[in-house]
Backbone bond lengths (Angstrom), bond angles and torsions (degrees), N, CA, C in turn:
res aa  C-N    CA-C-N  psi(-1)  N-CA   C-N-CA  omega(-1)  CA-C   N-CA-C  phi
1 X - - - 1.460 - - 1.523 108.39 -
2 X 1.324 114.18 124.58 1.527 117.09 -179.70 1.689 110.23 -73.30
3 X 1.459 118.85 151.13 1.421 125.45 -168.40 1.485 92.52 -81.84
4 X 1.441 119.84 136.66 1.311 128.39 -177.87 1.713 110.78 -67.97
5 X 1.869 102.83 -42.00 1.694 108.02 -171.11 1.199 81.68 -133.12
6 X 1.498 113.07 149.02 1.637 129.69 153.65 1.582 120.34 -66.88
7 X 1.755 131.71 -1.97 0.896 152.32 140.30 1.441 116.17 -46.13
8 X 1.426 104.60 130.24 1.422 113.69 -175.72 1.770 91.55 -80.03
9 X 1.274 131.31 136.38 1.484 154.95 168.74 1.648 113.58 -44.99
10 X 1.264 106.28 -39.68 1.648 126.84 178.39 1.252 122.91 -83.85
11 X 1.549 111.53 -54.85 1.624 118.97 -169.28 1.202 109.70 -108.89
12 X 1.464 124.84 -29.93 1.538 128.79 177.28 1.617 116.87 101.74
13 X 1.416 75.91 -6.50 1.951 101.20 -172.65 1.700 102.79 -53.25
14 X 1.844 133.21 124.89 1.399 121.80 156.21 1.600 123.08 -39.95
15 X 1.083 115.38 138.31 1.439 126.56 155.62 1.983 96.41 -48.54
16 X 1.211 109.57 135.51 1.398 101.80 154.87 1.696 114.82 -147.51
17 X 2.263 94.14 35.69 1.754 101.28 162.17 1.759 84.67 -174.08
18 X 1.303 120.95 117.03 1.228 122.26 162.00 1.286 133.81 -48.18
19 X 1.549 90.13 -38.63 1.350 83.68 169.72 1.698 144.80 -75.22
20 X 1.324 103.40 6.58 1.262 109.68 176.28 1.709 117.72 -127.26
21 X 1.218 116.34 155.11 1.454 118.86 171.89 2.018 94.15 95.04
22 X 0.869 106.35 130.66 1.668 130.22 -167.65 1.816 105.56 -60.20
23 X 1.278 94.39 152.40 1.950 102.37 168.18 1.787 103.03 -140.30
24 X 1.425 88.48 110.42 1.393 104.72 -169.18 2.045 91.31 -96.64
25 X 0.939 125.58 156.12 1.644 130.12 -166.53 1.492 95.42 -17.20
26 X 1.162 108.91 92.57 1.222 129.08 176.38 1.519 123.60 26.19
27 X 1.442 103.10 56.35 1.805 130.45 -167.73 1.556 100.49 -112.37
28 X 1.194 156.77 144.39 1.206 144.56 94.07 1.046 130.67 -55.19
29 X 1.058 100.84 147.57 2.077 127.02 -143.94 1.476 105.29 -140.07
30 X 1.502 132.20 51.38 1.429 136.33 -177.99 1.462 109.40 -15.57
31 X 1.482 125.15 158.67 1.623 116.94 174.07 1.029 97.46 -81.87
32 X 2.006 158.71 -23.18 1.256 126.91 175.57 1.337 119.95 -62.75
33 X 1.867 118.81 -35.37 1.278 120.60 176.80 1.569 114.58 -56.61
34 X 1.475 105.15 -42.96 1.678 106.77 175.46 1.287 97.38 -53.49
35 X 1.358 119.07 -87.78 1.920 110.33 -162.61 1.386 112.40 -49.85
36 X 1.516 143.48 -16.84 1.446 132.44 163.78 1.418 94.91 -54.39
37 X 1.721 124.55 -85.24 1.581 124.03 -172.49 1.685 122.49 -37.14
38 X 1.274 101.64 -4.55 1.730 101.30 -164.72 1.516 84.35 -111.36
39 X 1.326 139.20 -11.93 1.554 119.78 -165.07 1.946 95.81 -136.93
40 X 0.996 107.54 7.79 1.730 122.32 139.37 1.123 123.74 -26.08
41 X 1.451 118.22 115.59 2.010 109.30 153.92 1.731 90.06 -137.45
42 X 1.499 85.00 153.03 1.159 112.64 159.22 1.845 128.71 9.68
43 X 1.728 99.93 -62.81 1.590 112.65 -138.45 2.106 66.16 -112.87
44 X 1.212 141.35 36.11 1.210 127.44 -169.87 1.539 94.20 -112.45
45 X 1.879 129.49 122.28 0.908 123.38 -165.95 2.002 117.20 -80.30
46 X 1.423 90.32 13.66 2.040 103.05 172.43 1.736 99.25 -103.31
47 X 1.411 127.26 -18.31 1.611 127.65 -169.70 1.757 111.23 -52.05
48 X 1.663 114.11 -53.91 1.806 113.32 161.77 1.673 119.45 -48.64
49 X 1.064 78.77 -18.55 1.900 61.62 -167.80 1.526 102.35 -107.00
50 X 1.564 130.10 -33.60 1.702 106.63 160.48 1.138 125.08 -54.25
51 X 1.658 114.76 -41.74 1.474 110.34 173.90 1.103 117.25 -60.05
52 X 1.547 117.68 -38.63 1.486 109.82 165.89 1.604 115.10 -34.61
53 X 1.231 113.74 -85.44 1.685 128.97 -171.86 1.797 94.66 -37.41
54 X 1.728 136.47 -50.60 1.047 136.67 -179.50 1.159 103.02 -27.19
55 X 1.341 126.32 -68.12 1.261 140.66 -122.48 1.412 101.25 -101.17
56 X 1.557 97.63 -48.52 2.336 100.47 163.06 1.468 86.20 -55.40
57 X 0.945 160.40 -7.35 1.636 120.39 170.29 1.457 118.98 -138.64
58 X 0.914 122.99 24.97 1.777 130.74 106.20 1.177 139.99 -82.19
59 X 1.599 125.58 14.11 1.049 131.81 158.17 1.779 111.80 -120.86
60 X 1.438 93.53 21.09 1.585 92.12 160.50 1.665 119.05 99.76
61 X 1.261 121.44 -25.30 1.189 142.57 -174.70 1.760 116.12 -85.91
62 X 0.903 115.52 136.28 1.575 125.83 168.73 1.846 101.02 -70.87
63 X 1.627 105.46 119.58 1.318 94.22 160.29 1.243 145.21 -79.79
């Protein structure tokens, strides 16, 4: 599936290498946003609000 924006979905941050950082239903997902969500717990006061943006885009919505 091709990435709709070269904009990361989360931070707004440019792509500046395609080839890296994830496309979730046709989302870009920068690699800092990936390693923030991957080094996440629980009691981390950024954890509501990625899952937030997660969740706008599996339920279809631009976050």
């Amino acid at each position: 599936m091709a990435v709709e924006s070269s904009a990361c979905i989360l931070c707004r941050r440019l792509s500046r290498d395609d080839k890296k950082g994830l496309c979730l239903r046709g989302n870009y997902i920068c690699p800092a946003c990936e390693a923030r969500i991957i080094s996440l717990t629980r009691n981390d006061p950024d954890y509501d609000i990625y899952i937030s943006g997660l969740k706008k885009i599996w339920a279809g919505f631009s976050a």
